[in-house]
FIKOLZA-1660 file (N, C-alpha, C; in steps of 0.1 Angstrom, whole numbers, plus 5000, padded with zeros to 4 digits):
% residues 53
   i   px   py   pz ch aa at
   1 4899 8438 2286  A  X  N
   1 4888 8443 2279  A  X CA
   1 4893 8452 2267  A  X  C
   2 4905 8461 2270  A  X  N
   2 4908 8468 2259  A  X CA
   2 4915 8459 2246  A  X  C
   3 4918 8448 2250  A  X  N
   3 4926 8440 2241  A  X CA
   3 4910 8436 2230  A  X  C
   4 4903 8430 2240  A  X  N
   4 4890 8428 2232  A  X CA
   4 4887 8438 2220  A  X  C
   5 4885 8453 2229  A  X  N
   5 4879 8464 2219  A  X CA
   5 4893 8465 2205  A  X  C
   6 4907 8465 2208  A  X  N
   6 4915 8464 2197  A  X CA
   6 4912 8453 2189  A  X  C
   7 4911 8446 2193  A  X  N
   7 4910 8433 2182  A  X CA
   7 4899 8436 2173  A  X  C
   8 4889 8439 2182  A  X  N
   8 4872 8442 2172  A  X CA
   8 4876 8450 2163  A  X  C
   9 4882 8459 2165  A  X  N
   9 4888 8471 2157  A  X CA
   9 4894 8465 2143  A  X  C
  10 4900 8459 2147  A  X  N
  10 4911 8454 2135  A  X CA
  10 4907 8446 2126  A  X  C
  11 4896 8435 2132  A  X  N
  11 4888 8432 2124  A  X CA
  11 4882 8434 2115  A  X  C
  12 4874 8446 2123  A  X  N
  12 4867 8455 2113  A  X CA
  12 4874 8459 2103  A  X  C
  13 4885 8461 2103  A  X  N
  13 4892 8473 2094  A  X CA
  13 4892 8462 2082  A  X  C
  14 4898 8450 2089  A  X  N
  14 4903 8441 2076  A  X CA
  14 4891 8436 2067  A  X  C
  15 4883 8437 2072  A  X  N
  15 4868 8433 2063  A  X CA
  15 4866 8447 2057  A  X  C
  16 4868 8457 2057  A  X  N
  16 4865 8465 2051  A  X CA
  16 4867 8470 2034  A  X  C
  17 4875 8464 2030  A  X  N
  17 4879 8464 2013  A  X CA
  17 4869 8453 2009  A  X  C
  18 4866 8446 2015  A  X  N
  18 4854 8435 2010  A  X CA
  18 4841 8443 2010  A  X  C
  19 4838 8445 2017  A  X  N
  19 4823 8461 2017  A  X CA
  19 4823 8471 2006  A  X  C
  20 4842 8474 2001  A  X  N
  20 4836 8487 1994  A  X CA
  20 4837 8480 1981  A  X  C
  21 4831 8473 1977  A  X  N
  21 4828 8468 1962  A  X CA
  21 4811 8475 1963  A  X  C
  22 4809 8479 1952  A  X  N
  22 4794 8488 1954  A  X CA
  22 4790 8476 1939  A  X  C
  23 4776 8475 1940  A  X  N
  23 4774 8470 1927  A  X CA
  23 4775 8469 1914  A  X  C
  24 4779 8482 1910  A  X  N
  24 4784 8487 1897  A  X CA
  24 4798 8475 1893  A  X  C
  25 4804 8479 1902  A  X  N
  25 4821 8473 1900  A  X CA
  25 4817 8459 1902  A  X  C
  26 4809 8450 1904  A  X  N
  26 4804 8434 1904  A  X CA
  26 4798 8431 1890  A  X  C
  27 4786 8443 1887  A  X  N
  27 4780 8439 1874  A  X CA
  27 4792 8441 1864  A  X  C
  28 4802 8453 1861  A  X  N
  28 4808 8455 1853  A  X CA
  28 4821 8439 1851  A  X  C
  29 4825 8436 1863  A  X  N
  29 4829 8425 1863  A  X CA
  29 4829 8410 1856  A  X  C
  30 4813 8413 1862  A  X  N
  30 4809 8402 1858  A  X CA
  30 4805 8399 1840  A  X  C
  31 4803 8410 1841  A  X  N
  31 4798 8414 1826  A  X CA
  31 4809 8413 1817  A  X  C
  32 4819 8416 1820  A  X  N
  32 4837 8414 1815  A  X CA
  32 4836 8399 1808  A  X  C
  33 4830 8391 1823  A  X  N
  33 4839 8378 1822  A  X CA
  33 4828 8369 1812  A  X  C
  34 4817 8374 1811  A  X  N
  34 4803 8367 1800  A  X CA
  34 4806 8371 1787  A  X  C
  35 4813 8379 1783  A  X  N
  35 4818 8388 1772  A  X CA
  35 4827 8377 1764  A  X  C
  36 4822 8374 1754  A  X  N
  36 4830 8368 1739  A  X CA
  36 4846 8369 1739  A  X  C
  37 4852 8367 1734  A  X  N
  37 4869 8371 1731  A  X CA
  37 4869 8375 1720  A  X  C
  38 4858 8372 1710  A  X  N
  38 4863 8378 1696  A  X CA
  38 4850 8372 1689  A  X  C
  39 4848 8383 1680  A  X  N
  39 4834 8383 1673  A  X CA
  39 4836 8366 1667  A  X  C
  40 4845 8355 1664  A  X  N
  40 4842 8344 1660  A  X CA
  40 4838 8336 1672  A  X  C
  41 4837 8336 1684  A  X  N
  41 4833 8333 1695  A  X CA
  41 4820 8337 1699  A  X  C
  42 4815 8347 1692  A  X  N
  42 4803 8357 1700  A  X CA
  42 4789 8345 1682  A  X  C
  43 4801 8342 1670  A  X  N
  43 4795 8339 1660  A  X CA
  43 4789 8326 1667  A  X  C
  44 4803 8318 1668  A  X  N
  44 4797 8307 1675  A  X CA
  44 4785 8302 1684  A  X  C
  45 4789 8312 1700  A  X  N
  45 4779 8308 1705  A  X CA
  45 4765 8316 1703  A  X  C
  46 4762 8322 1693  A  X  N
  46 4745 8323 1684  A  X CA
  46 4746 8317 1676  A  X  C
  47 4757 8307 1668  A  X  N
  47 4752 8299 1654  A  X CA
  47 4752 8307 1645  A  X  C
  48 4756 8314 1636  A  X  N
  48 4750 8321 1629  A  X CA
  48 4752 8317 1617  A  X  C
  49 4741 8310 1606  A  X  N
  49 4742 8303 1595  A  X CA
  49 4741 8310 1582  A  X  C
  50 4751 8308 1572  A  X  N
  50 4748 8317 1560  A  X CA
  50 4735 8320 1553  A  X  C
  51 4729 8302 1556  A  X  N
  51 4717 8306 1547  A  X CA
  51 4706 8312 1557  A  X  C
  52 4707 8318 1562  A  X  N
  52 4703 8322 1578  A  X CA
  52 4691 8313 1584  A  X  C
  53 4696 8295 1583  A  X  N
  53 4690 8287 1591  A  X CA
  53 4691 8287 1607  A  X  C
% end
């Protein structure tokens, strides 16, 4: 039985860096990876036309 309750234990612990992501650090993430590389990339994907068609 104690073998049981160690193992649970250990378990738990190793899942525990996956839990402390709080939502902040997911949006900011994510928000990173949606992000342009460089304003001719950010031109591209809106098009942006001289004669402003």
């Amino acid at each position: 039985m104690r073998t049981i309750a160690l193992l649970a234990i250990a378990v738990l612990l190793a899942a525990s860096p996956a839990a402390a992501l709080d939502g902040t650090e997911i949006l900011k993430k994510v928000d990173a990876n949606l992000q342009p590389e460089s304003f001719e990339s950010y031109r591209k994907l809106i098009d942006v036309q001289p004669s402003g068609a």
